[in-house]
N, C-alpha and C positions, 0 to 999 in steps of 0.2 A: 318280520318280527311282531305284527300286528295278533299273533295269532296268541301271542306270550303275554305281550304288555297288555293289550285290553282286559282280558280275565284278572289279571293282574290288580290294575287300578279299578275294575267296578268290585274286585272281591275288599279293598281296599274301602270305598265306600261305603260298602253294605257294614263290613265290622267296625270302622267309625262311626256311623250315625246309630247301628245297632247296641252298642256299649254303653251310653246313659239309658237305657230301655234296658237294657239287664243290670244294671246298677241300682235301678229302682224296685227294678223285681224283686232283686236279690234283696234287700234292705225291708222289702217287704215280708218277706218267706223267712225271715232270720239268718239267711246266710253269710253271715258276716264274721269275721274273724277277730275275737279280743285278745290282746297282749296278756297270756300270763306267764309267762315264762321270759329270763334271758337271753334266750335264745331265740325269739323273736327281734329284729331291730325295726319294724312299730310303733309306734309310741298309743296309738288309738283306734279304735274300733275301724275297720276297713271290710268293705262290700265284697265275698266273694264270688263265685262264678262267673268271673267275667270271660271266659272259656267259652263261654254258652254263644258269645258273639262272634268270637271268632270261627264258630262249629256253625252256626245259620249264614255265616258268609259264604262259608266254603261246600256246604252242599246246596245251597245257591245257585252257584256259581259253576257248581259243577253239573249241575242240571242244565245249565243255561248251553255249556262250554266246551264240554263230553260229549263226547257223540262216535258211534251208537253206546248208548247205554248197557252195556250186557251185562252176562253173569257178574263178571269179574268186578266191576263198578257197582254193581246191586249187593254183592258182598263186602266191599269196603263202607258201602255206605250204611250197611245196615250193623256191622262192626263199628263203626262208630260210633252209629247212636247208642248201640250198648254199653261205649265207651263212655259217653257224655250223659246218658242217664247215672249210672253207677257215679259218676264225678260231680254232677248235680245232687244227689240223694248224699252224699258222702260233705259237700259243701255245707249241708243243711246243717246233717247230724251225724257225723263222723260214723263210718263203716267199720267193720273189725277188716283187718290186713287179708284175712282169708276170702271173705268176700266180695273183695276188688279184686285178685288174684284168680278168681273163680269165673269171673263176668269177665278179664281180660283171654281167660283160658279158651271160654266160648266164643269172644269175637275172632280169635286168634281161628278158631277152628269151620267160622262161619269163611275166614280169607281161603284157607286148604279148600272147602267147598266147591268156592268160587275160580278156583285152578290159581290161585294167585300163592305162591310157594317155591321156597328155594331148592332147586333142585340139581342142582353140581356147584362146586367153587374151583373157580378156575386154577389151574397150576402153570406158573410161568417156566417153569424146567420140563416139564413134559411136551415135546417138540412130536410129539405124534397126536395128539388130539387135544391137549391142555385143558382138559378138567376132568374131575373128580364126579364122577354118575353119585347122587346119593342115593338113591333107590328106597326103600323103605323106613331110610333115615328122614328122608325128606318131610313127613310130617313133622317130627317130636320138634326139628331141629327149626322149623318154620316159628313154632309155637312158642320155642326157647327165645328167638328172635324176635317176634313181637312184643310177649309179654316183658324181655328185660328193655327195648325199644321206650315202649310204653312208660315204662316208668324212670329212665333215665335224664328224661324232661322236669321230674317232679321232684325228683333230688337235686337238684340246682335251681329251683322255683324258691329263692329264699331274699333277693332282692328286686328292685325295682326295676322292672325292665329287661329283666337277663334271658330267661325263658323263653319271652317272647322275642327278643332280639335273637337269641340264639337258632331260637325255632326258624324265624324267616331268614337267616344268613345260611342254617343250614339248608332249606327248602329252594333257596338262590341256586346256591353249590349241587344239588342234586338236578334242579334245573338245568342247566348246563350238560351236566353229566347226561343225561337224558337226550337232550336236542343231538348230542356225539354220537350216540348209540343210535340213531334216530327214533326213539319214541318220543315220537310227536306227543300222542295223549299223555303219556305221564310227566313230561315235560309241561304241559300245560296245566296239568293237577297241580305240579311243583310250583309253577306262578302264581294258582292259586291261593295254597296254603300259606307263600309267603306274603303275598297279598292281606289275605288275612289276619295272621299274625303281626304285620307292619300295621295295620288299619287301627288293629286294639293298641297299639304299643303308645300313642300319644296320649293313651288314659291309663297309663300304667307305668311310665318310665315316670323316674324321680321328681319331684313328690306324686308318689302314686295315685289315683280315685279312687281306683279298684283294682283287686290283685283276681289272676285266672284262675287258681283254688286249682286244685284237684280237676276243675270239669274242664279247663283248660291243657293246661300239664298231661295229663293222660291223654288227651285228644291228639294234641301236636304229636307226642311222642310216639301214639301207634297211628297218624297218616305218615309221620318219616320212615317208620319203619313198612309202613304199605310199598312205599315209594322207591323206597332203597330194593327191597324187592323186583319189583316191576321194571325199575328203570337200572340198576346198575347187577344185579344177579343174576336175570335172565344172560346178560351179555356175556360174552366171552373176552374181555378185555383183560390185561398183563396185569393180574392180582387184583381181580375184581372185586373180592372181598378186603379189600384191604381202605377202598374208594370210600362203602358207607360208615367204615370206622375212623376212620380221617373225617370225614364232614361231619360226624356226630363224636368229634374226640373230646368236646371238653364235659358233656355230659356222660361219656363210654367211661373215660377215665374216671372222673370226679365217683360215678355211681361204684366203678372197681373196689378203686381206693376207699371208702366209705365200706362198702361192705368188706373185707380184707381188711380194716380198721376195727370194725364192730366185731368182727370175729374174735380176734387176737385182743379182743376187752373183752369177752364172753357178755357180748348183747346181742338182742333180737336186729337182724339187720332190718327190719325195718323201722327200729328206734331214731327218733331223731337225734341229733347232736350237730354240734357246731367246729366242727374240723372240714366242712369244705372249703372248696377253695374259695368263693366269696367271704368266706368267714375268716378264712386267714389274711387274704389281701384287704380284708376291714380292719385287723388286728394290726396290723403293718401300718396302719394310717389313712390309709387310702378312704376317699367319701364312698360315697354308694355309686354315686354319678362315675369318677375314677375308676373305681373297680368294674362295673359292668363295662365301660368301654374298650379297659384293657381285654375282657375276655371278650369283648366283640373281635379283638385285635388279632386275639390269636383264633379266633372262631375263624375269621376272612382268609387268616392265614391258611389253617389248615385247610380249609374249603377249594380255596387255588391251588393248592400240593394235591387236593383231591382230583379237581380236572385237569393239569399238568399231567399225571399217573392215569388217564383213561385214554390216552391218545401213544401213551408214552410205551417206549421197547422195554421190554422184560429187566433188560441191564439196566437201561437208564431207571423204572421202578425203586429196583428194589436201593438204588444206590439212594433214588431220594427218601424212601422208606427207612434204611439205614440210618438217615442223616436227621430225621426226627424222631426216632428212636432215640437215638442217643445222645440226644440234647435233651429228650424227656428224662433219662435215665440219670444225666449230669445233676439235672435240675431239682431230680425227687430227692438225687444223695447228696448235695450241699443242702438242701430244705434237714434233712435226718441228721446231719453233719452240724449245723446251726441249731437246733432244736436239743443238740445232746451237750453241747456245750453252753448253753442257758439254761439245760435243767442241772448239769454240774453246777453252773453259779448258784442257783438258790439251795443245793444242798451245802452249800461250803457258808 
């Protein structure tokens, strides 16, 4: 396991001891975030880009750690930093939504390049070759995957610690996943990232130093989606697609719901507002500290229902797939159920 945990804890110290060094950058360069809205819970001016540390750990690390370097790695990495430039410039002085949309489009296309692309999803009832050839689908659908990947991080980036905690339990969980399948290297990518994401998280969990910003957020969310790729798509496991939305369910959901919200309000989905779920489990009582750990709770959870389902027979899948389904399904219509009987009370 030496091959796991060492990339692991030296990606861990790089973005620890790197994070007050971008904190001061950043405070230097203006990239700093003030409270003007309610919809911020801040109370005071906060350091962005702290992303930036956990981005210099993890191509570090992966230089160090990776090996041979090819195409494929030469493309993620250079996808990234396109990522983390755009998130850095966007920390400064905010971007318009089309031109991060644009720069995710290209790293998305720099990964196709690079052969790193989804190309079948598996089918657990197909008992003659079980999966689905995408063939000239295979780009758009790659593209769809990264760039929604990518920002699914940054729509739950709204309290302390969550992002990043979520990023590395996700990153754990595709670990795993990965070592099953035997990809060694992306296995060990995945140590990486959650490495680094754990490394930032003691300067960012409640009371925060510094928040990832954007250069952060977008980072973690297009290496997961590199990774989920690589290590759980390629394979041909019993609903393989089913693994990277399970380990990335509470940002897949959250970002759903949020757009499928915005819509049915006729807003721009990329408006912000405070109907996530951090927002409501804040509304409920809950501190900051409470809230993120319950969604770590259910992050671990999911995450193990994810490696359980990569080992697991078709029957047994879809039975556990069933069974989170429709506890999510329970959960969303007593939330709808409860919410329509509190806005009956303030009409009456």
């Amino acid at each position: 396991m030496d091959k796991y945990y060492i990339p692991f804890f030296i990606a861990v110290a790089i973005a620890y001891l790197a994070t007050p060094l971008v904190r001061w950058f950043a405070i230097k360069v203006g990239a700093v975030d003030v409270p003007k809205d309610d919809r911020r819970i801040h109370k005071k001016p906060m350091p962005l880009m702290g992303g930036l540390a956990i981005y210099i750990a993890t191509i570090i690390s992966m230089i160090i750690y990776i090996d041979p370097i090819d195409k494929g790695i030469i493309s993620i990495m250079v996808g990234a930093t396109i990522i983390v430039i755009t998130g850095v410039i966007d920390d400064i002085k905010p971007l318009s939504a089309k031109v991060k949309f644009l720069a995710q489009i290209v790293a998305a296309f720099i990964l196709v390049w690079g052969d790193i692309r989804i190309e079948f999803i598996s089918n657990p009832f197909d008992k003659v070759d079980g999966m689905l050839i995408l063939g000239a689908l295979s780009t758009p659908i790659t593209i769809f995957w990264v760039v929604g990947i990518t920002n699914t991080l940054n729509f739950i980036d709204g309290v302390d610690g969550l992002a990043a905690g979520v990023g590395s339990i996700a990153s754990m969980s595709l670990l795993f996943v990965a070592s099953i399948n035997g990809y060694t290297s992306v296995a060990i990518m995945s140590a990486i990232i959650a490495g680094s994401a754990f490394g930032f998280l003691p300067h960012n969990f409640n009371p925060a130093k510094i928040f990832m910003g954007d250069t952060g957020a977008l980072f973690l969310g297009y290496m997961l989606s590199v990774i989920a790729i690589k290590g759980v798509m390629k394979s041909v496991a019993a609903i393989g697609i089913a693994i990277p939305i399970l380990v990335l369910g509470i940002p897949i959901f959250d970002t759903t719901f949020a757009i499928i919200r915005r819509v049915i309000n006729k807003k721009p989905i990329y408006e912000a507002d405070k109907g996530h779920l951090h927002h409501r489990l804040l509304k409920r009582g809950l501190s900051q500290k409470q809230t993120v750990l319950v969604l770590y709770t259910i992050s671990v959870f999911l995450g193990v229902s994810a490696v359980i389902l990569t080992d697991a027979k078709p029957s047994t899948a879809v039975m556990i797939l069933g069974g989170i389904f429709s506890v999510s399904i329970l959960a969303a219509a007593r939330k709808r159920i409860v919410a329509g009987k509190k806005a009956k009370e303030r009409n009456k």
